[in-house]
N, C-alpha and C positions, 0 to 999 in steps of 0.2 A: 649441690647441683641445682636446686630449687633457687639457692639465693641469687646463684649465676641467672636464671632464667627469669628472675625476678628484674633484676639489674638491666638486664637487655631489654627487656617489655618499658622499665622506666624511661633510659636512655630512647630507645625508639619515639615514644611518645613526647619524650623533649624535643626531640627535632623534627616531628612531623608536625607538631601544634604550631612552631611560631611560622616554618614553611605555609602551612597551609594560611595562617594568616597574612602572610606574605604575599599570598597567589590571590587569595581575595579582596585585598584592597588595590591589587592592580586591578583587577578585573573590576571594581565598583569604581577607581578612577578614572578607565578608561570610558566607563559607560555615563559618568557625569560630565566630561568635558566635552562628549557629542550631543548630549541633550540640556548644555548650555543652554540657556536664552542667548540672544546676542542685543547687548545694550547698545542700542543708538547713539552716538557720540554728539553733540553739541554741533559739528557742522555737519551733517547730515538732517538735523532737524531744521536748519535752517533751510536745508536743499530740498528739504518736502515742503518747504511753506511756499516756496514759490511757485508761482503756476508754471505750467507745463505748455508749450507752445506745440503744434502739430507744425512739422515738419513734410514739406511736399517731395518727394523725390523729383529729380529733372532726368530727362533724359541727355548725353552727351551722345556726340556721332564718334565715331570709330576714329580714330585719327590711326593714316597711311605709316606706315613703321618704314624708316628710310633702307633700299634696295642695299646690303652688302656684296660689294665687289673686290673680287680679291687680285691683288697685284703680284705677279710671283716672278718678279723681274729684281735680280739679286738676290734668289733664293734657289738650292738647292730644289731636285725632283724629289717629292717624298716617297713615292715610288722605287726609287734605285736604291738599289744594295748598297749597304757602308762598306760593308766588308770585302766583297769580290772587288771593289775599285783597288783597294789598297793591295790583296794579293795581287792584281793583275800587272799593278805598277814595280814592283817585288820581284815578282818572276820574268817582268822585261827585261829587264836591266842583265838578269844569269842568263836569257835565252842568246842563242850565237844570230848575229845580225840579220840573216835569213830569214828566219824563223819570228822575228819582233814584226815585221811588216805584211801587209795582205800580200796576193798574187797580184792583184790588179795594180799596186803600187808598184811594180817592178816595169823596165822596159829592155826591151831584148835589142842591147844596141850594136852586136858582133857574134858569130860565129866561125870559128876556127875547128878545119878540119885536117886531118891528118893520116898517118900509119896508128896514130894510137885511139882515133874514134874522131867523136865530134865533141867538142866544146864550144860553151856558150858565153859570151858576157853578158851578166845584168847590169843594169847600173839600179841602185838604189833610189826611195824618198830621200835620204839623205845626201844623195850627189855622187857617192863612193861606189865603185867599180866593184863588182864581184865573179869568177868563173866559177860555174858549174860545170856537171855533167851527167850523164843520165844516172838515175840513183839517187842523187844531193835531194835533200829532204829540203823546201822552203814554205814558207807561211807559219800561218798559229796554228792552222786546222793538220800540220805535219804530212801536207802535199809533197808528190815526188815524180821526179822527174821523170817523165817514161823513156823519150824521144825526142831527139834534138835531127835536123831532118836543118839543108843548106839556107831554108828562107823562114823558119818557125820552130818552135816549142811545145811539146806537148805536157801536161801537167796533170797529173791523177789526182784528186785531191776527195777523204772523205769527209761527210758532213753528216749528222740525223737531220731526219724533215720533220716536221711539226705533230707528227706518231712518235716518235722517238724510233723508225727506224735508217739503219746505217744505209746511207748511200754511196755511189761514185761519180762524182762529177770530173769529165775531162774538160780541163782548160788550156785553147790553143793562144800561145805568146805570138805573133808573127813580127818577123825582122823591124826594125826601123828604115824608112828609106830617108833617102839624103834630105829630104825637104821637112820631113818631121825631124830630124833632126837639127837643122838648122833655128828652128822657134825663138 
């Protein structure tokens, strides 16, 4: 047991003596390569033998930095949404032909009345004839027809205002006469 204990105290002190010499010649290398002199090299001494001329500072005026103007003619708004352009063009195309166009693009160029109510022709932005009648849902804002009346159209149409709350705006269609229509 003694020799065991012998053995380990040996071994111990084998490996702490060359460690510890190890960690102090770093530490005496480290502290001689910062307390270096530093030798002057051959063109350095030649660059202290020359004289030393004083230098005047001048003074320079500000020079004008040219006006940037920006040109934004063939360039997208950077402001508008990528995204809502591309849904909106998407969901034109499934909306039923009513429904793709404002109110105000529409002109009331006939009404026919009867035993079964009143009916109305629109004619479209696109040129093409459409009959409604009271109920038919038109616009994007899913405006509805209230009232169809021998010389006008009556239009429900809801919209938010700039609170975000819901309102009702009624818009009146009135007939086309002969001369508007002639254009």
């Amino acid at each position: 047991m003694r020799q065991l204990l012998q053995q380990q105290k040996k071994l111990t002190r084998a490996l702490l003596i060359p460690l510890a010499l190890l960690i102090g010649g770093a530490v005496i290398a480290c502290s001689e390569t910062e307390k270096a002199p530093v030798r002057p090299s051959a063109t350095a001494s030649k660059s202290i033998q020359q004289p030393v001329t004083q230098v005047t500072p001048t003074v320079t005026e500000a020079t004008a930095h040219p006006v940037f103007s920006y040109d934004a003619q063939g360039r997208r708004d950077p402001f508008s949404p990528l995204v809502t352009k591309a849904e909106n063009k998407e969901r034109a195309g499934s909306k039923p032909p009513l429904e793709r166009y404002t109110i105000s693009e529409f002109h009331l160029t006939g009404i026919v009345w009867g035993g079964f109510g009143y009916n109305a022709m629109l004619e479209g932005p696109d040129g093409k004839g459409y009959f409604v009648r009271a109920g038919t849902i038109i616009g994007p804002n899913k405006g509805v027809i209230k009232k169809i009346t021998k010389d006008s159209m009556v239009i429900e149409e809801k919209y938010k205002n700039f609170m975000g709350v819901t309102e009702r705006k009624q818009v009146v269609i009135p007939l086309r006469t002969k001369q508007e229509g002639m254009q």
